[in-house]
C-alpha positions as a LaTeX table, in Angstrom:
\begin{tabular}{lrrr}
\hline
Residue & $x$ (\AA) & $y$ (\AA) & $z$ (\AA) \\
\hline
Unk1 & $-14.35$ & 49.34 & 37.98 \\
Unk2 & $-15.84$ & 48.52 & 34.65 \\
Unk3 & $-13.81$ & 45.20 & 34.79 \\
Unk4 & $-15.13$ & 44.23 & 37.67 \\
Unk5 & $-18.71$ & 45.07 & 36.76 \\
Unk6 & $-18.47$ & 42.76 & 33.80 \\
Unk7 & $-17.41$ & 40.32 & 36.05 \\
Unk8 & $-20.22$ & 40.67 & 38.22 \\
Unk9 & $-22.57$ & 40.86 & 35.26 \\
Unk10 & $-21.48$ & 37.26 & 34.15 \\
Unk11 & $-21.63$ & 35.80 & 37.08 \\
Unk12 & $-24.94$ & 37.19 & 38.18 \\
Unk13 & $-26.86$ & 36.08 & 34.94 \\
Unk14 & $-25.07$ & 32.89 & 34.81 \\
Unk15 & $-25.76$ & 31.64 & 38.52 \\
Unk16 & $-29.21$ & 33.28 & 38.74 \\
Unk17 & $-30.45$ & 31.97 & 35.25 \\
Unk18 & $-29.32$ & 28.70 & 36.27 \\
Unk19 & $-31.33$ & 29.22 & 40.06 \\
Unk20 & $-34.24$ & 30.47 & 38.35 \\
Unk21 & $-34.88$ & 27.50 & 36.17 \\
Unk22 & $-34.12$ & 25.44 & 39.94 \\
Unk23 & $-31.01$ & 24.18 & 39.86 \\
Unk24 & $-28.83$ & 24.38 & 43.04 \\
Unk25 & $-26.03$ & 26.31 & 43.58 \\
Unk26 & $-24.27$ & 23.37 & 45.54 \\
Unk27 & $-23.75$ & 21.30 & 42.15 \\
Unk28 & $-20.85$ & 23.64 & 40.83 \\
Unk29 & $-19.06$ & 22.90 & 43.85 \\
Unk30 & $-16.86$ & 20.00 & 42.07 \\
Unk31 & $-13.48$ & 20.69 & 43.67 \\
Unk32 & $-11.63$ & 17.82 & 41.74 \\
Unk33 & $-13.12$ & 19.16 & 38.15 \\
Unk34 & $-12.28$ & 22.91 & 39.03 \\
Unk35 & $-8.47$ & 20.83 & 40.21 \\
Unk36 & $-8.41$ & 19.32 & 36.60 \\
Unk37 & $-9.69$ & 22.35 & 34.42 \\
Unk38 & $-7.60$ & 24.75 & 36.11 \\
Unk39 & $-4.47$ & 23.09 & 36.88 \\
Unk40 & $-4.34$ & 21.95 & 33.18 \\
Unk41 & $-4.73$ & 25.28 & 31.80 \\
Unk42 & $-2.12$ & 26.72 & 34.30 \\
Unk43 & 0.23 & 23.92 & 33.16 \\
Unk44 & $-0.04$ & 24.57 & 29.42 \\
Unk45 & 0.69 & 28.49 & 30.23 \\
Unk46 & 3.63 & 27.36 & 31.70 \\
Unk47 & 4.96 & 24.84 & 29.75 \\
Unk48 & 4.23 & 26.91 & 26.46 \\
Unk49 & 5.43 & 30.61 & 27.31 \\
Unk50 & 8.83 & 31.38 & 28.72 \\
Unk51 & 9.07 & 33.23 & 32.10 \\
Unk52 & 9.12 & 36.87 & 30.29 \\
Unk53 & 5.85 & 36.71 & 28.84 \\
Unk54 & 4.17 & 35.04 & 31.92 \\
Unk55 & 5.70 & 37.94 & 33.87 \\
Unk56 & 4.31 & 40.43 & 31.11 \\
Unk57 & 0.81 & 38.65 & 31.05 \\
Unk58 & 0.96 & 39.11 & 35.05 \\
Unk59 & 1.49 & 42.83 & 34.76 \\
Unk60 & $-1.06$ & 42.97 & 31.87 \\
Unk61 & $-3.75$ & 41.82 & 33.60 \\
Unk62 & $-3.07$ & 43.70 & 36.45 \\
Unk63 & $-3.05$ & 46.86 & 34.45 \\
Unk64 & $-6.41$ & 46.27 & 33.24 \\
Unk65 & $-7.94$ & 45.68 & 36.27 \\
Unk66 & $-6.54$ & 48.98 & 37.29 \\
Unk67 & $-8.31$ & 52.12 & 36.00 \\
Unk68 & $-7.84$ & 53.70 & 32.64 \\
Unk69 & $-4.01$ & 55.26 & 32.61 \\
Unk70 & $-4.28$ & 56.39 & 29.10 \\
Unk71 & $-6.32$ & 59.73 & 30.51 \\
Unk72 & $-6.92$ & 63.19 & 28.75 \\
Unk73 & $-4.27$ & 64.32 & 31.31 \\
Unk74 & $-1.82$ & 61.56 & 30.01 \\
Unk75 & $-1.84$ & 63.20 & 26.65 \\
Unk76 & $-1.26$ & 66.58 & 27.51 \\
Unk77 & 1.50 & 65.56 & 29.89 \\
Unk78 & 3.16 & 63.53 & 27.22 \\
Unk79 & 2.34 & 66.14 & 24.69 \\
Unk80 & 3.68 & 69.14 & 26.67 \\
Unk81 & 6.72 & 66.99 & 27.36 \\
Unk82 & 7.22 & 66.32 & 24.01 \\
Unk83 & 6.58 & 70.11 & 23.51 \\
Unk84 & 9.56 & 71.26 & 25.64 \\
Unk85 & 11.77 & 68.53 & 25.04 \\
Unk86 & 11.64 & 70.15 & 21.16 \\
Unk87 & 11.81 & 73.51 & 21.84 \\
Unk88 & 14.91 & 72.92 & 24.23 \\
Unk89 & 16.76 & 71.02 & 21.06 \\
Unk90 & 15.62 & 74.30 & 18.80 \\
Unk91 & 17.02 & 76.79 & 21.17 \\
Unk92 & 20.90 & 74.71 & 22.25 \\
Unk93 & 21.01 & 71.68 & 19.92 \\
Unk94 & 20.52 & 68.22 & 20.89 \\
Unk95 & 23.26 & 68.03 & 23.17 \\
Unk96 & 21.39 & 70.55 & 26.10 \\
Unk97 & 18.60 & 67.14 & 26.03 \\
Unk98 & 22.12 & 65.30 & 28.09 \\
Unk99 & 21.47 & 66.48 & 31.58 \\
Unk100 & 17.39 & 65.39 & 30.86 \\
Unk101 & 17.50 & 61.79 & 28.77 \\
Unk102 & 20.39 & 60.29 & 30.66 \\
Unk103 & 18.32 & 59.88 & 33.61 \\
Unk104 & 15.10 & 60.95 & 33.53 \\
Unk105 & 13.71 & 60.49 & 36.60 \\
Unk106 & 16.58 & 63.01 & 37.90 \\
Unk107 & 15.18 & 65.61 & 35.41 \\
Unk108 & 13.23 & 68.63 & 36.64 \\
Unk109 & 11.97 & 68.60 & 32.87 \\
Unk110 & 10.70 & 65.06 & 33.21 \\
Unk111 & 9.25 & 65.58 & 37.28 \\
Unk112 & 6.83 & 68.06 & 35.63 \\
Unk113 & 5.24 & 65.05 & 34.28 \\
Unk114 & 4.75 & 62.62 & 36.64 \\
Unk115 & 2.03 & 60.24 & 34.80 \\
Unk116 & 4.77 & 59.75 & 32.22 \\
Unk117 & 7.81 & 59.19 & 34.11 \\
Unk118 & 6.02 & 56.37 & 35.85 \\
Unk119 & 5.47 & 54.74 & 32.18 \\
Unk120 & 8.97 & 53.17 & 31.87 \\
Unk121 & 8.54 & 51.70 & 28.39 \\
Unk122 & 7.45 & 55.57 & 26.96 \\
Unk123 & 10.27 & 56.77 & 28.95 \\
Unk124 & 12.71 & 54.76 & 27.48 \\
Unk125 & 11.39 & 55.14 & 24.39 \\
Unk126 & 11.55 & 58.97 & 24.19 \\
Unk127 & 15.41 & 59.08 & 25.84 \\
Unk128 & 16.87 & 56.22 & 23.87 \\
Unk129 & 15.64 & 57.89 & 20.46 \\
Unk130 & 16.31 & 61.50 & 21.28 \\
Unk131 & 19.68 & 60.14 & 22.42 \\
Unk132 & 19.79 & 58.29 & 18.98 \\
Unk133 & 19.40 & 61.88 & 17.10 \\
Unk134 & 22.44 & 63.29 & 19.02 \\
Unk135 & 24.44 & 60.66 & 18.51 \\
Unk136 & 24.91 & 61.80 & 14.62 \\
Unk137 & 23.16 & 62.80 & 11.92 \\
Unk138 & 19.99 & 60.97 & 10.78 \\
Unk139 & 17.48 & 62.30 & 8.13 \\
Unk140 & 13.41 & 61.84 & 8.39 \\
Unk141 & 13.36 & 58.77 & 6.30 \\
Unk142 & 16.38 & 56.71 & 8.31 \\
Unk143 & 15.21 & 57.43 & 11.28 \\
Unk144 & 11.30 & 56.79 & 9.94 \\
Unk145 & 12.77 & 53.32 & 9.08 \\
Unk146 & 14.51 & 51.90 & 12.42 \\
Unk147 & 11.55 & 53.73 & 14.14 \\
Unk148 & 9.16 & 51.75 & 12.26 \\
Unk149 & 11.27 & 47.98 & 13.12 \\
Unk150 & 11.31 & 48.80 & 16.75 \\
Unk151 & 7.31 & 49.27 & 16.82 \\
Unk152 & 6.89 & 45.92 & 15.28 \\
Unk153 & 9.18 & 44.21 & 17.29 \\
Unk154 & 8.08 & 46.12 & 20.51 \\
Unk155 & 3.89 & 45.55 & 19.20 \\
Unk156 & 4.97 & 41.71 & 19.03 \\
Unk157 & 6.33 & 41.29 & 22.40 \\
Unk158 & 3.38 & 43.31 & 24.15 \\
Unk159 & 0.92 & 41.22 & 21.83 \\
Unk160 & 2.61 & 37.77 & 22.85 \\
Unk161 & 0.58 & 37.66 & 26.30 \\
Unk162 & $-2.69$ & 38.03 & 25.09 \\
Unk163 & $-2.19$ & 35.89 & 21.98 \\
Unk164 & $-0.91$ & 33.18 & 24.98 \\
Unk165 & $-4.04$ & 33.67 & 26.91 \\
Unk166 & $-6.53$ & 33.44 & 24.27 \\
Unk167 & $-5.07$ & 30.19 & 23.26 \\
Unk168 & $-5.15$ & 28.82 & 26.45 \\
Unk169 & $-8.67$ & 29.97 & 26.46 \\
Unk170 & $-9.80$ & 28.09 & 23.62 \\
Unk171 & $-7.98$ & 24.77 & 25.45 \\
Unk172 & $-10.30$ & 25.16 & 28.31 \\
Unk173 & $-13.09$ & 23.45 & 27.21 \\
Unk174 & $-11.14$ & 20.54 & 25.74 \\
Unk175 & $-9.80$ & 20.31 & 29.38 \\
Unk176 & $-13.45$ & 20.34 & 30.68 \\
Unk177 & $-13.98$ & 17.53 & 28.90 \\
Unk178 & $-10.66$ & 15.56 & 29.92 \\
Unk179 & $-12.96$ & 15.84 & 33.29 \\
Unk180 & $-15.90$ & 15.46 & 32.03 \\
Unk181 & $-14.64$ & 11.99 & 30.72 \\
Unk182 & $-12.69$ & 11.22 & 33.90 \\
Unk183 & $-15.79$ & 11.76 & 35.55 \\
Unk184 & $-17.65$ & 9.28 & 33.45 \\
Unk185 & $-15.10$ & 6.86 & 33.95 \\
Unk186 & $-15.85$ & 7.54 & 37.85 \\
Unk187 & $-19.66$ & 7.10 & 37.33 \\
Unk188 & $-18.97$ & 3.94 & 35.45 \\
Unk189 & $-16.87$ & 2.23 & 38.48 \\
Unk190 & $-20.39$ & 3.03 & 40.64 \\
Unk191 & $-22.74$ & 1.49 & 37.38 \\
Unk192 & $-23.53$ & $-1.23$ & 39.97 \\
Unk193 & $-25.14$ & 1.14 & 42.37 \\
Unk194 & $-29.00$ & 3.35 & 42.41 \\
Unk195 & $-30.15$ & 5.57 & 40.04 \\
Unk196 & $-29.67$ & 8.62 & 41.83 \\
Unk197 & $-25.91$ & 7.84 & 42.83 \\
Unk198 & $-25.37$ & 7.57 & 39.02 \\
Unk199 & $-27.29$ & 10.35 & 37.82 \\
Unk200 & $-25.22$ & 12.60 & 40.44 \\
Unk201 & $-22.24$ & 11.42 & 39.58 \\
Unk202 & $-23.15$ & 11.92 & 35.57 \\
Unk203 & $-24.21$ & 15.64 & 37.16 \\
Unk204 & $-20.70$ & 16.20 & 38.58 \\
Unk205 & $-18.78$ & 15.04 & 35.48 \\
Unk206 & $-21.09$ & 17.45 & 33.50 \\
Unk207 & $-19.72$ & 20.27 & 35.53 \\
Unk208 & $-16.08$ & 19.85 & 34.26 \\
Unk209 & $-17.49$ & 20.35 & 30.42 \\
Unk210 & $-19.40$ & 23.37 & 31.70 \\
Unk211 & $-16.73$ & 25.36 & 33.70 \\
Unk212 & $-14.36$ & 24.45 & 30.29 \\
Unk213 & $-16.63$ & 26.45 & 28.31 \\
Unk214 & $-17.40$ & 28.94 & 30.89 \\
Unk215 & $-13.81$ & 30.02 & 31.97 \\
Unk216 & $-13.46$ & 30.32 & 27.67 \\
Unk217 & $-15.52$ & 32.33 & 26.64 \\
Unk218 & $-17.11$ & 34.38 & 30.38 \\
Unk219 & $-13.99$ & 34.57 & 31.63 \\
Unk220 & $-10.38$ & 34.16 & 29.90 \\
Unk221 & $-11.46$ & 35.19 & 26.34 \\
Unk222 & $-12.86$ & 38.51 & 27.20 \\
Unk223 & $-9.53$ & 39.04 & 29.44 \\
Unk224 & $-7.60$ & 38.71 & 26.96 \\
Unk225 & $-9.12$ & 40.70 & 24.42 \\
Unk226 & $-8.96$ & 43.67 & 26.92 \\
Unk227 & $-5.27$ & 42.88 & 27.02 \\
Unk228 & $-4.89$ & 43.34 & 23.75 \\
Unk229 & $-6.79$ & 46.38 & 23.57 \\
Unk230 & $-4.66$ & 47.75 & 26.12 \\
Unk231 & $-1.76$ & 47.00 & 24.14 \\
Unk232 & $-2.95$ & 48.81 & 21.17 \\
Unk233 & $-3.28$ & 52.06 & 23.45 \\
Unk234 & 0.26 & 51.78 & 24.50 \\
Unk235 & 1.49 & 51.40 & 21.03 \\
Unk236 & $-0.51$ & 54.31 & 20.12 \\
Unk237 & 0.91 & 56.35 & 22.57 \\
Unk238 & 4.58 & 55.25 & 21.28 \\
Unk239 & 3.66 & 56.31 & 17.30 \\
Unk240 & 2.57 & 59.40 & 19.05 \\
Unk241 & 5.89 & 60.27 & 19.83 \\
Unk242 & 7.96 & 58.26 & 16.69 \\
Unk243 & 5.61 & 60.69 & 14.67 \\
Unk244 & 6.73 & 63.90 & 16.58 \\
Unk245 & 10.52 & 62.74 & 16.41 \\
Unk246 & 10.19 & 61.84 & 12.88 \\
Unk247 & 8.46 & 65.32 & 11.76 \\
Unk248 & 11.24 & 67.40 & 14.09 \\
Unk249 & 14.06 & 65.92 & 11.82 \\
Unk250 & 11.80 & 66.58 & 8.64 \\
Unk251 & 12.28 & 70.35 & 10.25 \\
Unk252 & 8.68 & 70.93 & 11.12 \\
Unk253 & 7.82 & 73.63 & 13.24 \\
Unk254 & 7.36 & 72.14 & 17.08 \\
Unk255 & 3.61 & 73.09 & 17.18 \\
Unk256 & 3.14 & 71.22 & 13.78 \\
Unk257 & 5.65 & 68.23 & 14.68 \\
Unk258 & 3.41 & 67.72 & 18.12 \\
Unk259 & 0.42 & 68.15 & 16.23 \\
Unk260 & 1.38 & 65.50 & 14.11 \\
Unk261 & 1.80 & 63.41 & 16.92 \\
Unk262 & $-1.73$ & 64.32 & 18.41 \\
Unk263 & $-3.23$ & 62.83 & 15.76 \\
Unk264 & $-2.02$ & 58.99 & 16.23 \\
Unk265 & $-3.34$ & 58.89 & 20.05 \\
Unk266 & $-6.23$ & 56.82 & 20.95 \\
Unk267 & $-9.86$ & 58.58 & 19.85 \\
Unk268 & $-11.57$ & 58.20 & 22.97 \\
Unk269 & $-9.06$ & 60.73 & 24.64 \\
Unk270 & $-7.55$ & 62.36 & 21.94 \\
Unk271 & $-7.29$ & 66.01 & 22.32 \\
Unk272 & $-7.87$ & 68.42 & 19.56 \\
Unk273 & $-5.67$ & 71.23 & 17.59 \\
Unk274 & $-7.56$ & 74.07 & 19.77 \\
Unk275 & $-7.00$ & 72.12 & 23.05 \\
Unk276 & $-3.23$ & 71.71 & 22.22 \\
Unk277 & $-2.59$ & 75.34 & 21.19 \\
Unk278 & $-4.28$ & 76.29 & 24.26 \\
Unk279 & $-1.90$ & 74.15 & 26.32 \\
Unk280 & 1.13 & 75.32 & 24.44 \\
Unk281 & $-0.30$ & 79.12 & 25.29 \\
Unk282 & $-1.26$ & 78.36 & 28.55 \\
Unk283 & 2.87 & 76.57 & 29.09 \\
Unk284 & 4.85 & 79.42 & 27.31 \\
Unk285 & 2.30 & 82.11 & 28.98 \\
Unk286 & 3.23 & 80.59 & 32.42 \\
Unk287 & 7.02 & 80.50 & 31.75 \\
\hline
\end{tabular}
């Protein structure tokens, strides 16, 4: 909703300063400069990304048009998942996690959660690593390590779609003024006829170098820096849960290794010590 509200924001101050200081809404209606601008800037997506990251930019921007997933109930879900995931390894070893990371979506463990079983990426994350501790042993600082090379690699991936939008944005108004100038050239074919065919003509080409600049900096710009901070959630969310892995095989006590993990999660929803014990009481009191 607040997406759309910005949306709404830029477009009503836009258009109405422009009809306030009586201009007409009819001269943005250039269909051949809106053609140009946007087909260009489709076209250099496409040419420069391969099809994963236009797929991921796709699903990007439809997550952030979406509402908030990164909730206060998302982190006590994961966190109480994390929670019993740990305590099950304390109580039978690593290899009782078999019937629970092999496939998740089959586990009653995992059902309890639903917000994070529909998170594929965390999902993975979490079964691929725990399986990764039962494979062998692995101290703290090994498994610290390989942690630490999958972030970055998985940090650059998510990051590619954004970083391809925003420099597609900053192309826009260089294609505004490809029709801008093929505008001109238009206008200059017509140099023979009245002053107000020419200065309408001039009008329409000036439209191309406006929308460039608009769909920059109102439009693309600001969509991708959401992406991005989107992104930054999601990784947060996954060094949540490399820190709680990484403190368990230090031998921390579950509350502490959790805790641990509490404190990488985004601010805005970020739970506190009291709120987690009181979860943790509230989960063992129930069971």
């Amino acid at each position: 909703m607040q997406k759309f509200l910005g949306i709404f924001i830029i477009f009503a101050c836009v258009v109405g300063g422009f009809l306030m200081s009586g201009g007409r809404l009819a001269s943005f209606w250039q269909p051949g400069e809106i053609v140009i601008i946007l087909g260009a800037g489709l076209g250099a997506m496409v040419l420069a990304n391969p099809k994963p990251v236009l797929a991921e930019m796709y699903r990007q921007f439809r997550g952030i048009m979406r509402k908030n997933e990164y909730t206060d109930e998302y982190q006590r879900q994961l966190l109480m998942l994390l929670y019993e995931l740990l305590e099950l390894v304390q109580d039978g070893g690593l290899k009782v996690l078999d019937e629970h990371i092999e496939v998740p979506e089959s586990s009653p463990l995992f059902q309890k959660y639903p917000l994070i079983l529909q998170n594929k990426a965390i999902i993975t994350f979490i079964a691929d690593n725990f399986r990764l501790m039962a494979m062998g042993k692995i101290n703290e600082h090994e498994l610290e390590g390989l942690l630490e090379q999958e972030l970055v690699a998985m940090e650059e991936n998510l990051l590619q779609p954004s970083r391809s939008l925003q420099r597609t944005a900053e192309a826009m108004p260089g294609f505004g003024i490809c029709a801008a100038v093929l505008g001109i050239i238009i206008t200059m074919q017509s140099i023979d006829g009245s002053i107000a065919v020419i200065g309408v003509k001039v009008a329409a080409a000036l439209v191309g170098t406006f929308l460039g600049v608009f769909f920059c900096y109102c439009l693309m710009d600001p969509v991708a820096n959401a992406m991005e901070q989107r992104t930054k959630k999601q990784m947060a969310v996954i060094e949540c849960v490399r820190t709680v892995l990484v403190n368990h095989v230090a031998g921390k006590p579950t509350l502490l290794a959790v805790d641990a993990g509490r404190k990488m999660l985004p601010l805005d929803s970020k739970p506190t010590f009291a709120t987690l014990d009181g979860w943790v009481n509230q989960m063992t009191g129930e069971s």
